[in-house]
C-alpha positions as CSV (number, residue, x, y, z in Angstrom):
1,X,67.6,162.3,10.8
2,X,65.7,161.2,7.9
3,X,62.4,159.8,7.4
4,X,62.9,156.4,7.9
5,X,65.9,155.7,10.1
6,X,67.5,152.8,10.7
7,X,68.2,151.3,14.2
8,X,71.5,150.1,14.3
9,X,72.5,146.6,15.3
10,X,68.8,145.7,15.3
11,X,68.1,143.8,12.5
12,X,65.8,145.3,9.9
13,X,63.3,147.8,12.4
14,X,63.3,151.0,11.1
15,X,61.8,153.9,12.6
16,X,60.6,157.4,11.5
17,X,57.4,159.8,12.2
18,X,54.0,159.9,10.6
19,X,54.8,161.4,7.5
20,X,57.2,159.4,5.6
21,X,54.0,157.4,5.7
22,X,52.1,159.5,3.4
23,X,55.3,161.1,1.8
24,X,57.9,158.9,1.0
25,X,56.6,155.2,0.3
26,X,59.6,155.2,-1.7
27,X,61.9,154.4,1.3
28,X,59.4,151.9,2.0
29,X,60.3,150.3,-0.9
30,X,64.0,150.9,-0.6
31,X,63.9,149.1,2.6
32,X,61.8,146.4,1.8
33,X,59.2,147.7,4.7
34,X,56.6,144.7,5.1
35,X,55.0,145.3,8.3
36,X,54.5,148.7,10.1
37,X,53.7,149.3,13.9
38,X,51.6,152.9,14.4
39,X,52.2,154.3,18.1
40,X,49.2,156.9,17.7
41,X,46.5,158.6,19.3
42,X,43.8,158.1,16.4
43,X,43.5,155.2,13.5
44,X,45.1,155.8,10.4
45,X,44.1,152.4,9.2
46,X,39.8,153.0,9.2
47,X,40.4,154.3,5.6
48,X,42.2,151.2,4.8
49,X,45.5,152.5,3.7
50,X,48.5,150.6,4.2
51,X,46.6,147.5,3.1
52,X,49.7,146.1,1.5
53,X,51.6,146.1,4.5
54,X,50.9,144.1,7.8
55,X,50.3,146.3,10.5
56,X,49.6,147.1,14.5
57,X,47.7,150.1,16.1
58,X,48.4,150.9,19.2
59,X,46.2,154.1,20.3
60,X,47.7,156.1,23.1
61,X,48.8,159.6,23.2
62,X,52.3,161.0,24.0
63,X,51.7,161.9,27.6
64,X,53.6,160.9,30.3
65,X,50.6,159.2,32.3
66,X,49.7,156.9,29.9
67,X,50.3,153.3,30.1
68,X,52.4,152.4,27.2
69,X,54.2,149.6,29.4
70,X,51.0,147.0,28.7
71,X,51.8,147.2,25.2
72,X,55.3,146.1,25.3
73,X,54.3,141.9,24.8
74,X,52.3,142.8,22.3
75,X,54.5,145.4,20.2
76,X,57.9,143.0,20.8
77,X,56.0,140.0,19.8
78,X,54.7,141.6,16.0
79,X,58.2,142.8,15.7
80,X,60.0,140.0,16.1
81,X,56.9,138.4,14.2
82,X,57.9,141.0,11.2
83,X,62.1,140.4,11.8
84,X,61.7,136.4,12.0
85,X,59.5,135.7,8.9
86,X,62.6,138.2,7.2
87,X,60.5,141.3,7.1
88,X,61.0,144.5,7.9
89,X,59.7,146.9,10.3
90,X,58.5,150.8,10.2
91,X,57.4,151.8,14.0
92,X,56.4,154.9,14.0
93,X,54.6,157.8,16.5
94,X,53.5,161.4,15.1
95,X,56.9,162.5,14.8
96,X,59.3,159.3,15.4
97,X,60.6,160.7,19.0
98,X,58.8,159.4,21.9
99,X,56.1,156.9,21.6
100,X,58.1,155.3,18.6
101,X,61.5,155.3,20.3
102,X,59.8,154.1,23.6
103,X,58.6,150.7,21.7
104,X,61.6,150.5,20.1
105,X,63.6,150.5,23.3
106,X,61.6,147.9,25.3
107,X,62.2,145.9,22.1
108,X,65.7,146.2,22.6
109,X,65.9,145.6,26.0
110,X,64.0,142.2,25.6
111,X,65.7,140.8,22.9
112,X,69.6,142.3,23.8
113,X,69.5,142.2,27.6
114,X,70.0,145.6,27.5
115,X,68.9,148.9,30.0
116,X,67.5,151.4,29.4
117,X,69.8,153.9,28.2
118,X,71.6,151.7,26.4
119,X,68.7,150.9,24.3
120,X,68.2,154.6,23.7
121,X,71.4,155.1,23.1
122,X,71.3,152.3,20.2
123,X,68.3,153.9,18.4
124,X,69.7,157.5,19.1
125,X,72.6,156.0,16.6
126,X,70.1,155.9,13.8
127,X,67.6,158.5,14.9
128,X,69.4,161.1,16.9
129,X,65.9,162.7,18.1
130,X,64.7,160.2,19.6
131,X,63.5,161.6,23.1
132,X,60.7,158.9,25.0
133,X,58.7,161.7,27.3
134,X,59.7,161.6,31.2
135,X,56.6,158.8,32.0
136,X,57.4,156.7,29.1
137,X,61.4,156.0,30.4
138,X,60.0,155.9,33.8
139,X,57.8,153.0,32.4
140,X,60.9,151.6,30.9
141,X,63.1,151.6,33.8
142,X,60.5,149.4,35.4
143,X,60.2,147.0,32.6
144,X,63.5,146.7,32.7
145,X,62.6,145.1,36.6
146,X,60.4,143.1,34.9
147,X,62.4,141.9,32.6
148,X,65.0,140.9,35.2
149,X,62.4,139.1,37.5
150,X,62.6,135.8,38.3
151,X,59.4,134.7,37.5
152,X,56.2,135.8,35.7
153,X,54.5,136.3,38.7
154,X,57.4,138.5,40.1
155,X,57.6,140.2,36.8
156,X,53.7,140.8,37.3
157,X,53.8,142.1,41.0
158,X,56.2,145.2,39.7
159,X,53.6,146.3,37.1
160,X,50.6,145.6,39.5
161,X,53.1,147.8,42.0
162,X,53.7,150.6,39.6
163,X,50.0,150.4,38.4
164,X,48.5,151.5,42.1
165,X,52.3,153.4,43.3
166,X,53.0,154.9,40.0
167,X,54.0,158.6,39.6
168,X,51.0,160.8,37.9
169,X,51.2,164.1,37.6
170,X,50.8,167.0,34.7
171,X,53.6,167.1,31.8
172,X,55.5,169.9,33.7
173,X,55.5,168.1,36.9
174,X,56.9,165.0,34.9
175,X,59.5,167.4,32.7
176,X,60.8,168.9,36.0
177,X,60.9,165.3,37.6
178,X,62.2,163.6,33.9
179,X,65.6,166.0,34.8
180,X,66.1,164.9,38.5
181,X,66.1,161.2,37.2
182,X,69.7,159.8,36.4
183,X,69.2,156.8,33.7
């Protein structure tokens, strides 16, 4: 693990934890970074850092009841945005493991038709870590539904589903549950 990893067989998305912004814009350099997606809980953008690169916040906080999954059009769209116009891509969370990996994953599973697992196994390659909480690969399991609907308003009646049948519950209750679950 390093501080900016590189997801294998992915074209150039990178992926890493809070830090290597601030310590190592080096690797930045090295890797030809030109857009950045932050997965965080507060700005780090209001002090208009990072103005070189182009860049997506998405506030939420690594807890397993939050609702990542609405992001996912939005977060493959800029990094296929940043991939297309040959860019490269730094997503990032606080520490590069679950909010990060999770984005990374639904990327994955968009563009390369692929579960799940297989799309953490893919960026475990590069960042062995990686480790989406037990609500975030709940939320990608049923993306990957989504994804296989046959239309969009099939594809919407699964998150409208999972939006009112959902599974809430404290991060212990989710851990516990998170080791029950077979990907």
């Amino acid at each position: 693990m390093g501080w900016v990893d590189h997801v294998p067989r992915a074209g150039n998305i990178y992926i890493g934890g809070l830090h290597a912004l601030y310590q190592k814009p080096d690797l930045f350099e090295r890797a030809k970074i030109t857009h950045i997606l932050s997965v965080l809980d507060f700005d780090i953008y209001e002090a208009g850092h990072f103005k070189e690169y182009t860049h997506l916040m998405i506030r939420i906080d690594d807890d397993p009841n939050q609702n990542l999954l609405q992001h996912f059009e939005q977060t493959n769209a800029f990094i296929e945005s940043a991939l297309s116009s040959g860019g490269a891509v730094f997503v990032h969370c606080a520490m590069g493991k679950s909010r990060s990996a999770t984005v990374v994953c639904a990327y994955l599973m968009s563009k390369y038709n692929l579960t799940p697992g297989k799309a953490l196994e893919q960026v475990c390659e590069g960042r062995p870590v990686c480790s989406p909480n037990p609500g975030f690969m709940s939320q990608l399991e049923v993306y990957s539904r989504m994804l296989k609907a046959g239309s969009r308003e099939e594809s919407a009646a699964i998150y409208r589903e999972w939006l009112r049948d959902g599974f809430k519950g404290d991060p212990w209750v989710w851990d516990k549950r998170g080791r029950e679950v077979k990907l």
